[in-house]
DSSP file (Angstrom, degrees, kcal/mol; ACC not computed):
  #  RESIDUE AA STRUCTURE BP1 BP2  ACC     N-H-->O    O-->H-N    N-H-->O    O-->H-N    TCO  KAPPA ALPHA  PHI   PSI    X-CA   Y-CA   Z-CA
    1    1 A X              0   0    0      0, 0.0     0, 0.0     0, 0.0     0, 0.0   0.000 360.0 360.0 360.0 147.6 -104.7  111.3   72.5
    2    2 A X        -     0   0    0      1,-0.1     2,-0.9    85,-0.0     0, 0.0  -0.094 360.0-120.1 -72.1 146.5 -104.0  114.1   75.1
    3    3 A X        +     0   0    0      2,-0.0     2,-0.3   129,-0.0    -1,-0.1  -0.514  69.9 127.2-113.1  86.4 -101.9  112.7   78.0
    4    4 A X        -     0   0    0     -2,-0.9     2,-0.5     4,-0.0   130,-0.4  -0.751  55.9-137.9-126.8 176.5 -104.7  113.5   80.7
    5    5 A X     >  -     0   0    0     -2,-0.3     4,-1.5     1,-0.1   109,-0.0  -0.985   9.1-173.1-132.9 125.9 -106.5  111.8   83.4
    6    6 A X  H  > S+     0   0    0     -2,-0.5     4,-2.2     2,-0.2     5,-0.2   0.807  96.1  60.0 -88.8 -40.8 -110.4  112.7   83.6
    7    7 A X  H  > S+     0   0    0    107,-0.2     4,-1.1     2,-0.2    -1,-0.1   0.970 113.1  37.5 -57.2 -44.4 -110.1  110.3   87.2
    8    8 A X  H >> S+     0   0    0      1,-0.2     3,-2.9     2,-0.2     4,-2.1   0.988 117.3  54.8 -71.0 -67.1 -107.2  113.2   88.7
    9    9 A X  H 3X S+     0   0    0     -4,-1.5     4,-1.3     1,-0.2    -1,-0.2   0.688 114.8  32.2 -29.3 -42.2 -109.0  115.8   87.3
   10   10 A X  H 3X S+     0   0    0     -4,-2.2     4,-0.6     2,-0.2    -1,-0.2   0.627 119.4  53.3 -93.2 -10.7 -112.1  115.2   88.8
   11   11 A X  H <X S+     0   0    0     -3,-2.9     4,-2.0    -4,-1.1     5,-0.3   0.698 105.2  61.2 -85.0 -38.7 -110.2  113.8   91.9
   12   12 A X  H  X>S+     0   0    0     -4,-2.1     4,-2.5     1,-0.2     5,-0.6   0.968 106.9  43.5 -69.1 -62.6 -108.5  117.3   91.6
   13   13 A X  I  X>S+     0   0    0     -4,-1.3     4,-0.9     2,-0.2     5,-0.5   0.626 105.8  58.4 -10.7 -55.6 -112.0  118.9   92.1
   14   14 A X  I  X>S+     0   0    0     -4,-0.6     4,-2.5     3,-0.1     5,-2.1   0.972 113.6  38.8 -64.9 -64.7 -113.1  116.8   94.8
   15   15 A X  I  <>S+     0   0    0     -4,-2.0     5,-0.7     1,-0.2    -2,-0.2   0.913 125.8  30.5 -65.4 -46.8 -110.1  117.8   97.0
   16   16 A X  I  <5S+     0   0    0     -4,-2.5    -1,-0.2    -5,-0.3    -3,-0.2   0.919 129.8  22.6 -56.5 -53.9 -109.8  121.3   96.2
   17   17 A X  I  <<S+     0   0    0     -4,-0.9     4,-0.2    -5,-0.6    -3,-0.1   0.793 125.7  29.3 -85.5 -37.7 -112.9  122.5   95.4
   18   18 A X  I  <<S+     0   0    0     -4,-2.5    -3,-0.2    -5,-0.5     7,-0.2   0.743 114.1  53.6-108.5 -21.6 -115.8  120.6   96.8
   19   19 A X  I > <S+     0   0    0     -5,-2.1     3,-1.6     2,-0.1     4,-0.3   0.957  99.3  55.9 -63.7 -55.4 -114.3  119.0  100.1
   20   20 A X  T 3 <S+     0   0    0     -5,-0.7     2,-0.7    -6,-0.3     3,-0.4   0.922 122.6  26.4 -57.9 -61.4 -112.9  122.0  102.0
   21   21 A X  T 3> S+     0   0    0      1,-0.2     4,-1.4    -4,-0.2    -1,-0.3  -0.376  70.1 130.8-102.4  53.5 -116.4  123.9  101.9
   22   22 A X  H <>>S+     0   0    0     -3,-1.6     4,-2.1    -2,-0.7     5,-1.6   0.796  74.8  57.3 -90.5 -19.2 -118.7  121.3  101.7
   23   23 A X  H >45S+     0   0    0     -3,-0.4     3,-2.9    -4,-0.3     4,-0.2   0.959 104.8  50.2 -40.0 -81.4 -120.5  123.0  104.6
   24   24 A X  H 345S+     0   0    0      1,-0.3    -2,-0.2     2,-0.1    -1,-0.2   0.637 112.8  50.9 -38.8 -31.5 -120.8  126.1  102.4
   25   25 A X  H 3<5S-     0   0    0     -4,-1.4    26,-0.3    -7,-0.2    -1,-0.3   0.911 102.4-128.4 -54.4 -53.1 -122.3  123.6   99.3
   26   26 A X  T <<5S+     0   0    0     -3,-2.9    21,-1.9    -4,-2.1    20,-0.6   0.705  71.5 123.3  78.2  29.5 -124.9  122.1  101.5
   27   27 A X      < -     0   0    0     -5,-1.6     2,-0.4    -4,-0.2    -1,-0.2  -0.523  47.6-154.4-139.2-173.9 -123.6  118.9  100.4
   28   28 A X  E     -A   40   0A   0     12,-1.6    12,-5.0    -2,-0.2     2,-0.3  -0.984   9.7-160.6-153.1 139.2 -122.3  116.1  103.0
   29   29 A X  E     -A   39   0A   0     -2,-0.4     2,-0.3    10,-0.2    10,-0.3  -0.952   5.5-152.1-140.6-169.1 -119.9  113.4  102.6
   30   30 A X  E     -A   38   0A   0      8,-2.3     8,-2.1    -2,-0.3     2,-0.9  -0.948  13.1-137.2-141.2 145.5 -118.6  109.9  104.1
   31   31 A X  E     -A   37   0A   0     -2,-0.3     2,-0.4     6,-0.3     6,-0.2  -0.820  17.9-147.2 -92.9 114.5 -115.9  107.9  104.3
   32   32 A X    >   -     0   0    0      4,-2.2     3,-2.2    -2,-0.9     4,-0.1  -0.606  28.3-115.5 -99.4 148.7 -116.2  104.4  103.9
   33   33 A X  T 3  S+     0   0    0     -2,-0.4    -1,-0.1     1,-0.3    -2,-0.0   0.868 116.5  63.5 -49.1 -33.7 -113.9  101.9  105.9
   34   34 A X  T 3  S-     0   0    0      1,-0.1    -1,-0.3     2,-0.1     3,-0.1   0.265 124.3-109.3 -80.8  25.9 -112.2  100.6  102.1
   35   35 A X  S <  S+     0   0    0     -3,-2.2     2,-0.4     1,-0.2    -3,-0.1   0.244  75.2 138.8  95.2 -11.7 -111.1  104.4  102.1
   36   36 A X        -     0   0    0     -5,-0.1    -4,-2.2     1,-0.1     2,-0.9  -0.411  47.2-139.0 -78.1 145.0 -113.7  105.7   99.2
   37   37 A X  E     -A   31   0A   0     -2,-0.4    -6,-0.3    -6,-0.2     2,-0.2  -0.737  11.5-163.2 -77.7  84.8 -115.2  108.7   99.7
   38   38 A X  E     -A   30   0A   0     -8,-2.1    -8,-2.3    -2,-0.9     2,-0.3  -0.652  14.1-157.2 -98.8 170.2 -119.1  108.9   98.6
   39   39 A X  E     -A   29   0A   0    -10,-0.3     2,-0.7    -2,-0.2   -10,-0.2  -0.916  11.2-147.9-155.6 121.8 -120.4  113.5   98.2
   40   40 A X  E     +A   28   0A   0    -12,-5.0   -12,-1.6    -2,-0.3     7,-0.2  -0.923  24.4 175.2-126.2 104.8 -124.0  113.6   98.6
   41   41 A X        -     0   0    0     -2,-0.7     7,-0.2   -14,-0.2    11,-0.2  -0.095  68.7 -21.2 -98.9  39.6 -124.9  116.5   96.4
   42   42 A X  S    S+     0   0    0      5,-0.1    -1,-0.1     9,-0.1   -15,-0.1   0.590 111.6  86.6 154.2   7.3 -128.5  116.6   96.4
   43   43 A X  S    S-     0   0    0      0, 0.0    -3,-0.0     0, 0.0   -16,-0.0   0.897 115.4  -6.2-103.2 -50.0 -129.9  113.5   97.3
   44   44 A X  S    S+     0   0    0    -16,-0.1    -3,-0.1     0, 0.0   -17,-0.0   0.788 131.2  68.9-109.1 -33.8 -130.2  113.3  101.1
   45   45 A X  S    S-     0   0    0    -17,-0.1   -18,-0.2    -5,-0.1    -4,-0.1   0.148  89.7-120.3 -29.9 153.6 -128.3  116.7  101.4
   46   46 A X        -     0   0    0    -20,-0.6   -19,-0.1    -6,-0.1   -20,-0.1   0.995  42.5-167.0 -64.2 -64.0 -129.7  119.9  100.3
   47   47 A X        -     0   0    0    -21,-1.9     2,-0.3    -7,-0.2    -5,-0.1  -0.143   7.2-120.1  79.8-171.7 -127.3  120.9   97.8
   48   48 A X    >>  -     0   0    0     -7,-0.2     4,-1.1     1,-0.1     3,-0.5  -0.981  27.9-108.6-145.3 145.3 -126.5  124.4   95.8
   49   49 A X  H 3> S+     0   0    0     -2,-0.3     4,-1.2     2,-0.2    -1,-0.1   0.958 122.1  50.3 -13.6 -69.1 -126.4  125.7   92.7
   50   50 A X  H 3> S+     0   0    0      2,-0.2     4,-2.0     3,-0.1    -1,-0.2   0.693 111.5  47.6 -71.8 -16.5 -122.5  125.9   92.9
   51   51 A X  H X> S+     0   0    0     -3,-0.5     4,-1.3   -26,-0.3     3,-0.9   0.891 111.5  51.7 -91.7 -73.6 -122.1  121.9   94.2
   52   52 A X  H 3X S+     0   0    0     -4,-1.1     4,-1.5     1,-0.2    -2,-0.2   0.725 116.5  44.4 -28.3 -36.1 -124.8  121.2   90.9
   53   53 A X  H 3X S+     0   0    0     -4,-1.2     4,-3.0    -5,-0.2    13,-0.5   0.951 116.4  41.8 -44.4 -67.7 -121.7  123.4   89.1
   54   54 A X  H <X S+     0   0    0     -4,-2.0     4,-2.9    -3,-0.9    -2,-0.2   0.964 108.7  59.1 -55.3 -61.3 -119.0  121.4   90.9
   55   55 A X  H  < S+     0   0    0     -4,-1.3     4,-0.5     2,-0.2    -1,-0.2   0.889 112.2  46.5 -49.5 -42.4 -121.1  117.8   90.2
   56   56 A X  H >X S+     0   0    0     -4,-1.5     3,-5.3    -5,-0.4     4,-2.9   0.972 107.0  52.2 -58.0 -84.4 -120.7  118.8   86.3
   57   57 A X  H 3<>S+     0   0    0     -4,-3.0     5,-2.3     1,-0.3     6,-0.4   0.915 115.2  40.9  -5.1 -70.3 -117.3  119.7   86.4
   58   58 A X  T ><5S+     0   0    0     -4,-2.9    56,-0.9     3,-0.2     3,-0.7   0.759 112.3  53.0 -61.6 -16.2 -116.3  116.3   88.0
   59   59 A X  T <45S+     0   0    0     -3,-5.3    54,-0.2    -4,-0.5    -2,-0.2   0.733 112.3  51.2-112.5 -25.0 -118.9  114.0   85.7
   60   60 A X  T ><5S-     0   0    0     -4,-2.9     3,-5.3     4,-0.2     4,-0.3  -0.036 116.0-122.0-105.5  22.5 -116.9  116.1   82.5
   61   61 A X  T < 5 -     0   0    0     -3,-0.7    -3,-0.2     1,-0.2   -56,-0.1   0.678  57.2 -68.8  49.2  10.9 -113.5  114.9   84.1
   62   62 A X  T 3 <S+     0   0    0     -5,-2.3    -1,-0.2    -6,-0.4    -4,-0.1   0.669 119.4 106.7  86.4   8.2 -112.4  118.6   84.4
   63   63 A X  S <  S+     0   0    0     -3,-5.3    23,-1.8    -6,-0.4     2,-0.4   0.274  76.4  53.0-105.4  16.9 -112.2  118.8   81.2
   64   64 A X  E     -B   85   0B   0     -7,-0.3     2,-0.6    -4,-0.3    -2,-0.3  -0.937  62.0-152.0-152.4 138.3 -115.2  120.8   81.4
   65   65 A X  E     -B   84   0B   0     19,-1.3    19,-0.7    -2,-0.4     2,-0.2  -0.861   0.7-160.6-127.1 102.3 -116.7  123.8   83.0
   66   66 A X  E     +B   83   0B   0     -2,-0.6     2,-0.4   -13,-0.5    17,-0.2  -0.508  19.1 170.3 -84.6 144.1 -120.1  124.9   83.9
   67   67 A X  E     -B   82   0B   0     15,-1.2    15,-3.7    -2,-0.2     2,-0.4  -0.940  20.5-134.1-139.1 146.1 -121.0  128.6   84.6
   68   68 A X        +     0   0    0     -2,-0.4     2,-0.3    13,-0.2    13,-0.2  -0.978  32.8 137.2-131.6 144.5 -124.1  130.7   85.1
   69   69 A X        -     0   0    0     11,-0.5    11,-2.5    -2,-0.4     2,-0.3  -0.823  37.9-116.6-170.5 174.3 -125.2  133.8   83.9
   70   70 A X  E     -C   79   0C   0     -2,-0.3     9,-0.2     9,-0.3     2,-0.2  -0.946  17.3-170.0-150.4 142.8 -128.2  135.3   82.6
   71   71 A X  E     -C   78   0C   0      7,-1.9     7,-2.7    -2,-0.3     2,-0.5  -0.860  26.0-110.4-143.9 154.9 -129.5  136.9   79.2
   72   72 A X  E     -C   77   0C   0      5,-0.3     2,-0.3    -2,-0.2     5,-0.2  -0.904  19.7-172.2-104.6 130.2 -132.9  139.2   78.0
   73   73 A X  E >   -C   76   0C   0      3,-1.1     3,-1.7     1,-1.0    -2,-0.0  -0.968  65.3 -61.1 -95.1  81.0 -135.3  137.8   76.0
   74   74 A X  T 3  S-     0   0    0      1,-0.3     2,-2.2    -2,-0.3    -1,-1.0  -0.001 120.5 -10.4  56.3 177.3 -137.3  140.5   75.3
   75   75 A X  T 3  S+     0   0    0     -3,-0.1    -1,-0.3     2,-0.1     2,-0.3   0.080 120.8  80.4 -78.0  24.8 -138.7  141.9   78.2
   76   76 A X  E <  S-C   73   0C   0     -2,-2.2    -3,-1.1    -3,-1.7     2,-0.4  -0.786  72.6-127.8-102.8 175.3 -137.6  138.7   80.7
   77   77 A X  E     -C   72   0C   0     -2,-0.3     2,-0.3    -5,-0.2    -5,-0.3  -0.883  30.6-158.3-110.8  90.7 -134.4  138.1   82.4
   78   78 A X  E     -C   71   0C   0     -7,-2.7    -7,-1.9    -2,-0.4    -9,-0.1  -0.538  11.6-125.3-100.3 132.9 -133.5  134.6   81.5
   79   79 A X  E     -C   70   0C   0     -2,-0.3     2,-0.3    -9,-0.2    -9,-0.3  -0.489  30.2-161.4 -86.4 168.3 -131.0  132.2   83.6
   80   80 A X        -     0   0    0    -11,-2.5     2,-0.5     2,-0.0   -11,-0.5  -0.904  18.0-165.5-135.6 147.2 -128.4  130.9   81.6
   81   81 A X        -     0   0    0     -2,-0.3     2,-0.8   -13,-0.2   -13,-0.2  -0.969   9.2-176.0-156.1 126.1 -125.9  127.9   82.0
   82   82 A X  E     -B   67   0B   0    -15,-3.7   -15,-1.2    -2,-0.5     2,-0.6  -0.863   7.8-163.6-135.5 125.6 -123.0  127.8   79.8
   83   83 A X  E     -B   66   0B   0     -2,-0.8     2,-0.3   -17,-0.2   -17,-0.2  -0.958  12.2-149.7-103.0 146.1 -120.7  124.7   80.0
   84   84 A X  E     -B   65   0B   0    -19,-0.7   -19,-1.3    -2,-0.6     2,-0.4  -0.981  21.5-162.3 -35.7  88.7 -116.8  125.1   78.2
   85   85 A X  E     -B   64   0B   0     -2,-0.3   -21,-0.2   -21,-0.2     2,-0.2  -0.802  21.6-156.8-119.3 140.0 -115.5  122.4   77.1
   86   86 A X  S    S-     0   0    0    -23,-1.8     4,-0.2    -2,-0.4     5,-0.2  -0.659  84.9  -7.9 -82.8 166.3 -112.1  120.6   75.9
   87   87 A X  S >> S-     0   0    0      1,-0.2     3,-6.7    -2,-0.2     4,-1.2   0.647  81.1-162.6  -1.3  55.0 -111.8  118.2   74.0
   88   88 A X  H 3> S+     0   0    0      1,-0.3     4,-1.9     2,-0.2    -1,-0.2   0.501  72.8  56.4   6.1 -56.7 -115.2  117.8   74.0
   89   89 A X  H 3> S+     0   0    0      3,-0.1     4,-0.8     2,-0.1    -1,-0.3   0.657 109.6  51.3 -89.2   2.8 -115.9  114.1   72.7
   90   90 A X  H <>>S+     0   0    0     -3,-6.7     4,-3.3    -4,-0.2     5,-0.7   0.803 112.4  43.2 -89.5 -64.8 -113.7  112.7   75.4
   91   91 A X  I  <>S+     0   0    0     -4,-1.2     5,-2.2     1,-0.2     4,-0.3   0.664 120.6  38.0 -20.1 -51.9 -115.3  114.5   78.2
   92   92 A X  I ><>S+     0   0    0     -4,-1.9     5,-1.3     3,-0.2     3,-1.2   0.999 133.1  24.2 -88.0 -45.4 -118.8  114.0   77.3
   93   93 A X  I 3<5S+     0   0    0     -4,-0.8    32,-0.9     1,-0.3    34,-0.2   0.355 126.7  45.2-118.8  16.3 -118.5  110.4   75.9
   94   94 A X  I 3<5S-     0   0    0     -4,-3.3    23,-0.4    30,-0.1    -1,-0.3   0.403 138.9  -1.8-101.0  -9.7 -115.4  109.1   77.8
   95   95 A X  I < <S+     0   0    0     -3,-1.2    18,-3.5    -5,-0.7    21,-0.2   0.577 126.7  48.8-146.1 -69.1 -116.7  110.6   81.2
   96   96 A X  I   <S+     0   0    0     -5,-2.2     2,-0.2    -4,-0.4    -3,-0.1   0.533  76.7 105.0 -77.7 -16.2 -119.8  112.5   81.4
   97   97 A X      < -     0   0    0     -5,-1.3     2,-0.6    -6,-0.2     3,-0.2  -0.304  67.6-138.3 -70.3 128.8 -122.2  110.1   79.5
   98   98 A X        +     0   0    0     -2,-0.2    14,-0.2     1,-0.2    -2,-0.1  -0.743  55.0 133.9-100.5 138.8 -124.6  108.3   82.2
   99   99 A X        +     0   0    0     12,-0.9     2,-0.3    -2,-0.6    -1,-0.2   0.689  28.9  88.5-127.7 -55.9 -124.5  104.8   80.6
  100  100 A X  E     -D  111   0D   0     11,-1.3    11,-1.9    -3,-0.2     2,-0.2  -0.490  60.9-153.5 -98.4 147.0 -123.8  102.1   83.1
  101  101 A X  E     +D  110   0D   0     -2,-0.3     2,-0.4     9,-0.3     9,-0.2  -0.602  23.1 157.0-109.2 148.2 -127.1  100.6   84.7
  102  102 A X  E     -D  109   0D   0      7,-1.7     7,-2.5    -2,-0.2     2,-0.6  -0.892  33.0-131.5-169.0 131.3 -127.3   99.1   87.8
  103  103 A X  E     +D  108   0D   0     -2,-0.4     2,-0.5     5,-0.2     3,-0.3  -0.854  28.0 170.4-118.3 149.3 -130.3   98.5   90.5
  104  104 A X  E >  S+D  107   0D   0      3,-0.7     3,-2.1    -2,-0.6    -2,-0.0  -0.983  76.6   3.2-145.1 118.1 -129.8   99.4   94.3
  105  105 A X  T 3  S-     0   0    0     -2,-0.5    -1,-0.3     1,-0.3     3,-0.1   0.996 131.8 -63.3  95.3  64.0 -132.5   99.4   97.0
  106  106 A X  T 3  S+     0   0    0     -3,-0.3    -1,-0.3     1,-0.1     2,-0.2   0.675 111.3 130.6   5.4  42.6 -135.2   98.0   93.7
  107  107 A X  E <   -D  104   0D   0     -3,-2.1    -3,-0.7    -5,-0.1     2,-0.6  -0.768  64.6-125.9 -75.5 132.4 -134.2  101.8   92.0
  108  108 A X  E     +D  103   0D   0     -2,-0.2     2,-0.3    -5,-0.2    -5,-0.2  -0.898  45.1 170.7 -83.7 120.7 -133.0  102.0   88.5
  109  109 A X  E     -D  102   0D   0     -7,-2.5    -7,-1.7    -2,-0.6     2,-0.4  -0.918  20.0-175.0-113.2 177.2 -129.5  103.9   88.4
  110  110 A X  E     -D  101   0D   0     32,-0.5     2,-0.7    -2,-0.3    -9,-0.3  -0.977   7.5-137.4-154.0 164.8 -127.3  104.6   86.8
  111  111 A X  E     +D  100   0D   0    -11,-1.9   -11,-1.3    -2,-0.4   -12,-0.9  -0.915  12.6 170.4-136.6 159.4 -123.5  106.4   86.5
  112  112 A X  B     +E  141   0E   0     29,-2.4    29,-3.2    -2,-0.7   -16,-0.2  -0.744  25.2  76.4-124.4 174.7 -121.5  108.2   85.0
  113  113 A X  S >  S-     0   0    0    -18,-3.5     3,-2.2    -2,-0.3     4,-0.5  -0.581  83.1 -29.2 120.6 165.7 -118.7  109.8   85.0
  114  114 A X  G >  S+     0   0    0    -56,-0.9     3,-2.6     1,-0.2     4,-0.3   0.911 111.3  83.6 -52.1 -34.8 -114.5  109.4   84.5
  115  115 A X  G >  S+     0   0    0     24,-1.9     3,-1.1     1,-0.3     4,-0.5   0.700  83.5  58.1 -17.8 -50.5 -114.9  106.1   85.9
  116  116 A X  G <> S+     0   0    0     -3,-2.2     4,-1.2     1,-0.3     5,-0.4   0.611  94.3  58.2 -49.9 -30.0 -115.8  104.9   82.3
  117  117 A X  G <4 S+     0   0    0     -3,-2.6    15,-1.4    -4,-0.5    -1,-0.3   0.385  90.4  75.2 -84.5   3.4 -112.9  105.8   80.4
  118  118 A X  T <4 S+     0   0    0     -3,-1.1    -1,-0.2    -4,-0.3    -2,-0.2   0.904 121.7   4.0 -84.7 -24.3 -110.9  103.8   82.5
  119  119 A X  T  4 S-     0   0    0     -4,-0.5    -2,-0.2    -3,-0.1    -3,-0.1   0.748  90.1-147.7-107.6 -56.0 -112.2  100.1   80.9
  120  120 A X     <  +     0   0    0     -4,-1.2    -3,-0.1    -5,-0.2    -4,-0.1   0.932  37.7 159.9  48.1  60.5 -114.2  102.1   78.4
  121  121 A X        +     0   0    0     -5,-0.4     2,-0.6     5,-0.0    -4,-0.1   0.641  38.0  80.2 -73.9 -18.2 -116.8   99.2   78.4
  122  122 A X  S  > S-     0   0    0     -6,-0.3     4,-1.0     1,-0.1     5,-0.4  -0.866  88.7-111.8 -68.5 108.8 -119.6  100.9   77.1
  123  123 A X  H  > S+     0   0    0     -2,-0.6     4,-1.1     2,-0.2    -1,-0.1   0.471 115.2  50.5 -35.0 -43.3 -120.6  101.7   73.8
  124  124 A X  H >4 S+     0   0    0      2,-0.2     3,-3.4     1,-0.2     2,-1.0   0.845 120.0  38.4 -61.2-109.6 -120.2  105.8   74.3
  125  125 A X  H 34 S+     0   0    0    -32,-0.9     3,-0.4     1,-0.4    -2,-0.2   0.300 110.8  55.2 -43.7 -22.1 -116.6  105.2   75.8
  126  126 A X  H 3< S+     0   0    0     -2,-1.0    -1,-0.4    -4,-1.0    -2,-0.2   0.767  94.2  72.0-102.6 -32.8 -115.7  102.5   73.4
  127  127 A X  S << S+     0   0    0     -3,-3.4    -1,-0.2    -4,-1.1     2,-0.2   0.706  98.2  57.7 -60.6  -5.3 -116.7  105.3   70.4
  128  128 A X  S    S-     0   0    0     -3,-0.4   -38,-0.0    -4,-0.2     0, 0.0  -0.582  80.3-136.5-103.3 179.7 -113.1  107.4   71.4
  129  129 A X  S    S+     0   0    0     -2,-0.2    -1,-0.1     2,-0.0    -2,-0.0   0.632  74.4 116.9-102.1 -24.4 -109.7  105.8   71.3
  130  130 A X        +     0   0    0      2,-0.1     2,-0.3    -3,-0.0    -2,-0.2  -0.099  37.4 171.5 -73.7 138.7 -109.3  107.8   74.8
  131  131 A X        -     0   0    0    -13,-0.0     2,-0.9   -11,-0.0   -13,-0.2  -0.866  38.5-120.3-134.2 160.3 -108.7  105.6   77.7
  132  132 A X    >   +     0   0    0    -15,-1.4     3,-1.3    -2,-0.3   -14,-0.1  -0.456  47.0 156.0 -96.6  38.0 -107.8  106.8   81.4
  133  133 A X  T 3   +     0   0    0     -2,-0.9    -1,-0.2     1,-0.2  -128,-0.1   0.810  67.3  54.3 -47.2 -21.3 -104.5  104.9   81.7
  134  134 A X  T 3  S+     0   0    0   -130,-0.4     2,-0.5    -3,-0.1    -1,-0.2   0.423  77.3 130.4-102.2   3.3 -103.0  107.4   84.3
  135  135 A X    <   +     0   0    0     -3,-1.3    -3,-0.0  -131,-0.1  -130,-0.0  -0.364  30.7 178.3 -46.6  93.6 -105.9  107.2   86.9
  136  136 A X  S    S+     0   0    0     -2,-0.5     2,-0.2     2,-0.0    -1,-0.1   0.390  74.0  21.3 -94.0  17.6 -105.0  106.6   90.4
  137  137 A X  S    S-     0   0    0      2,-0.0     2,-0.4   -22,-0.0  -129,-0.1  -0.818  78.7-118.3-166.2 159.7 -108.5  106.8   91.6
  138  138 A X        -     0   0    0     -2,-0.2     2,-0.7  -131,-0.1  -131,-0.1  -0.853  13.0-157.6-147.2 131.5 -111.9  106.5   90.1
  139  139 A X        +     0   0    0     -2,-0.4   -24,-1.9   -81,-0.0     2,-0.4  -0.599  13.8 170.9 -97.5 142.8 -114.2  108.5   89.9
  140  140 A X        -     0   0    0     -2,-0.7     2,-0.4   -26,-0.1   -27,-0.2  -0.904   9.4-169.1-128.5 144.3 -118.3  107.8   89.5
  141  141 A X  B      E  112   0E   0    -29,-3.2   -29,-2.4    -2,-0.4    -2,-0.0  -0.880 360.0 360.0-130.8 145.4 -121.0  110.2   89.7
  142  142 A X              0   0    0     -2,-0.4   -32,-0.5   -31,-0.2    -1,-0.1   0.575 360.0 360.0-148.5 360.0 -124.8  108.7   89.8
């Protein structure tokens, strides 16, 4: 197994990418008094294309990368979305897979995200060997 962390990676993301311009996203976040950090990318927030980009990115531990571009079909112009992936079965089914169920405000959710490889309680997570031992945060996307 790779010696990575899908939680820094995506933690790497947050800080870099999606905090500093979350004006320019549309997206808003908060700070909660036990210090975690909730990103509302689409929900009460407007959101963007490029934070829907960013939300992938993070949910695939970084170990994956979404892009957009556009192709002809015959005489349309067709959008395109092409994600890049490493290792590939950890991302989507150690990180990306939305699995874990929960209900909030009498909503069905659910999340996903690196958070999962850290326990890798779930049937998807528990199908790799990969777990998130080096995680100093966690992240959860829902």
């Amino acid at each position: 197994m790779p010696n990575i962390s899908l939680n820094n990676n995506a933690c790497k993301i947050i800080m870099e990418k999606v905090l500093p311009q979350w004006e320019a996203l549309n997206i808003k976040y908060y700070r909660l008094t036990n210090g975690t950090t909730v990103i509302d990318m689409g929900v009460h927030a407007v959101g963007s294309w490029t934070a829907g980009k960013f939300f992938t990115d993070i949910s695939l531990g970084g170990l994956g990368e979404l892009s957009f571009g556009k192709f002809q079909l015959k005489e349309y112009l067709v959008p395109l979305a092409e994600i890049k992936v490493s290792y590939p079965s950890i991302a989507e089914l150690a990180g990306n897979v939305t699995y874990w169920k929960f209900v909030y405000k009498n909503k069905n959710m659910v999340i996903s995200g690196p958070i999962r490889s850290i326990n890798g309680t779930d049937i998807f997570a528990q199908s790799v060997k990969y777990r998130d031992v080096y995680a100093k945060a966690a992240v959860a996307c829902i």
